[in-house]
N, C-alpha and C positions, 0 to 999 in steps of 0.2 A: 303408294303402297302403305296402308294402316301399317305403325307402329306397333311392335310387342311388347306388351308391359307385363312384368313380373308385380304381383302383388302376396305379400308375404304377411298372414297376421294371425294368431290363434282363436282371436275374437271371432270367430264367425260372422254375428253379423255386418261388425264393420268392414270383414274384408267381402262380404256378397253385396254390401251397400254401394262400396266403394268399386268392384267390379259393373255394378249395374249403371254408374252415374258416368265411367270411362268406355264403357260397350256403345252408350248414346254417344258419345262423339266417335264410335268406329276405331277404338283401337280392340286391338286382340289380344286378348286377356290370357295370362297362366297363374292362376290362383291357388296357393298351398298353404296349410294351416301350422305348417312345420318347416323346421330347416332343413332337415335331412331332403325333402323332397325338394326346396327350392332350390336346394344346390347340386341337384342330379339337373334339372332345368337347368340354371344355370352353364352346364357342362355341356348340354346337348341342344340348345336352344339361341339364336340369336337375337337378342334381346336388345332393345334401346334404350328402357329405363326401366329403376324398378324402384319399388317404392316396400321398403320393409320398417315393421316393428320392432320395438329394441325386444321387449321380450314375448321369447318364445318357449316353448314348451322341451325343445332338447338343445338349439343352439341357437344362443343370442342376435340379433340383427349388427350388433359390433364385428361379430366374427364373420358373419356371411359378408357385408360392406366389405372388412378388411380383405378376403378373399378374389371378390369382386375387383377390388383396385390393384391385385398382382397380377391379372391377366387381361381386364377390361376398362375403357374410361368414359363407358354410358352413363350418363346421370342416375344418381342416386337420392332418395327421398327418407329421410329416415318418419317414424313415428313414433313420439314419446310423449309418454305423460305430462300435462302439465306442469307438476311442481318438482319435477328433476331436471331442473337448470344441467347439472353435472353431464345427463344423459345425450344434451345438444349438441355441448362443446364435445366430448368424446366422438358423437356422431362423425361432427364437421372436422376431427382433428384425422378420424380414420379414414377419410375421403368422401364423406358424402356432401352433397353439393346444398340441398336444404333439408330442412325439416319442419315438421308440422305437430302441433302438439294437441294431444287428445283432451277432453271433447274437439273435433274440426266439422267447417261446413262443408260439405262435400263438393261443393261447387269452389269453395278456395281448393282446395288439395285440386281439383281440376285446372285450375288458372294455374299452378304450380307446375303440373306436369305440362300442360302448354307452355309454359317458359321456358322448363329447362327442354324441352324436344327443340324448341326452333330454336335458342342457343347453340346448341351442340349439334344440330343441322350447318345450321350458319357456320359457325367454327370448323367444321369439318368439311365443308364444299369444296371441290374443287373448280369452283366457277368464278373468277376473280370477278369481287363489286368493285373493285376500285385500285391504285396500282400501288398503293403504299401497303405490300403484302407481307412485307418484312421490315422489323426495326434493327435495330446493331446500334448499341450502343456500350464504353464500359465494357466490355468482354463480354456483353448479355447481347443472345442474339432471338428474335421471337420468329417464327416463321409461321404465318395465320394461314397459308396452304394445306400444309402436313402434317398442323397443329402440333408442331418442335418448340421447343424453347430451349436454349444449351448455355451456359454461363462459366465464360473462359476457357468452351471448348468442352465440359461436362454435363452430359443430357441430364434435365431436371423432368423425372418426371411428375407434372401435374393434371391434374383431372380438369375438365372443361369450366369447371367454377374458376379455379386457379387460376387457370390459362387466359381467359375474358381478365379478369380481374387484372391480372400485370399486362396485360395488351391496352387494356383500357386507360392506365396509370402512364404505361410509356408510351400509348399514345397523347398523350397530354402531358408530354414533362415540363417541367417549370409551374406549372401551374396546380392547384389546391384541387380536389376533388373531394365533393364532399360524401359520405356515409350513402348518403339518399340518392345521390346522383347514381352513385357505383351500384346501389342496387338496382336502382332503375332502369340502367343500361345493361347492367348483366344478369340478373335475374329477370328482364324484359317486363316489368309491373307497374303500372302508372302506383298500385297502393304501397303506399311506405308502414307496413306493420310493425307496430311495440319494440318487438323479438329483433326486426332487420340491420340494428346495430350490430348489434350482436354477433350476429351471423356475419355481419362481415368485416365485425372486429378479429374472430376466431380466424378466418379464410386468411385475412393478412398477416397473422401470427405465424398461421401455417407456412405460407407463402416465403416469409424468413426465413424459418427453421431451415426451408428447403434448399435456399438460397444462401444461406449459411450470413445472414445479414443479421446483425446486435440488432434490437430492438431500442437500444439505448444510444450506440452513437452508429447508423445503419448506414451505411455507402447508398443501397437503393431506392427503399420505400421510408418514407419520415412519415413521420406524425404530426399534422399541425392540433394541437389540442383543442378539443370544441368545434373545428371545424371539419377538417378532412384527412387526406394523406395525400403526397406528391411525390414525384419522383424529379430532383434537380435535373437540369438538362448539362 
């Protein structure tokens, strides 16, 4: 079954562009130039991902994501202008999973929405690949079935970016993982773009807060400087 994708942008053309380049790979498109309409969609539509603009003409794509992450946890795409750093990290810290920054090729924003759909396929199956479907460790328990995560007995909720990320980390404890690798694996992309530190420096900032882990002297995700992040076994 085609995937339904939410595209939210006031540009016009970018958002008929960007419908015309995801209709060629057969997904099913709901395109609105406003928020008031994407968020009536969003209400009555079952949607797998959706890919919004920060600004909009009545309600910003901050608030629609922030909305989005109290009832749903479909990947989310944000889009910002290139030189508002500020607008990325806000995106990533309100739940969305990536973003893309305008001017984009429309063919990357496509590989993008191919990642995050077969991530959060994957993470959501209920078809076991393999038997190691739960970790426990430290009072953090991951469950990659029902995609649970619960830490000393208190459900953490995280969004599929989140979720990969510390699955990834405590699948690998003891050992260093670097920037590139984490993105590679959970963003599914052989290319390591400029930005992709970034991105997922913000994700494990988030990941703390959630976690209630210092960033300074942290019980579960460390910092190796220059190289990666670890989780002690």
């Amino acid at each position: 079954m085609a995937a339904n994708i939410l595209i939210v942008d006031d540009e016009k053309a970018i958002a008929d562009l960007v419908e015309v380049y995801l209709k060629n790979e057969n997904y099913h498109i709901f395109k609105f130039y406003n928020g008031k309409d994407a968020l009536n969609c969003i209400e009555n539509e079952k949607l797998d991902l959706a890919i919004l603009d920060v600004m909009l003409p009545d309600i910003d794509g901050f608030s629609i994501c922030q909305q989005i992450r109290e009832m749903y946890n479909f990947p989310v795409i944000m889009l910002t202008a290139k030189e508002e750093e500020m607008d990325k990290i806000t995106g990533l810290t309100l739940g969305a999973d990536d973003y893309v920054t305008k001017p984009f090729q429309p063919l990357e924003l496509v590989a993008r929405v191919k990642a995050q759909l077969r991530r959060f396929t994957q993470y959501n199956s209920s078809n076991p690949l393999r038997e190691d479907r739960q970790i426990e460790f430290a009072g953090l328990v991951i469950n990659k079935d029902n995609h649970e995560c619960t830490l000393n007995g208190r459900p953490l909720a995280l969004t599929p970016t989140e979720f990969s990320i510390l699955w990834e980390l405590a699948s690998n404890r003891g050992r260093v993982v670097s920037s590139e690798e984490l993105f590679r694996k959970v963003w599914g992309e052989e290319k390591y773009f400029g930005n992709s530190n970034n991105t997922v420096m913000v994700h494990i900032r988030h990941l703390r807060e959630k976690m209630h882990d210092n960033a300074e002297h942290p019980k579960y995700i460390k910092t190796v400087w220059g190289v990666g992040y670890k989780i002690e076994k």
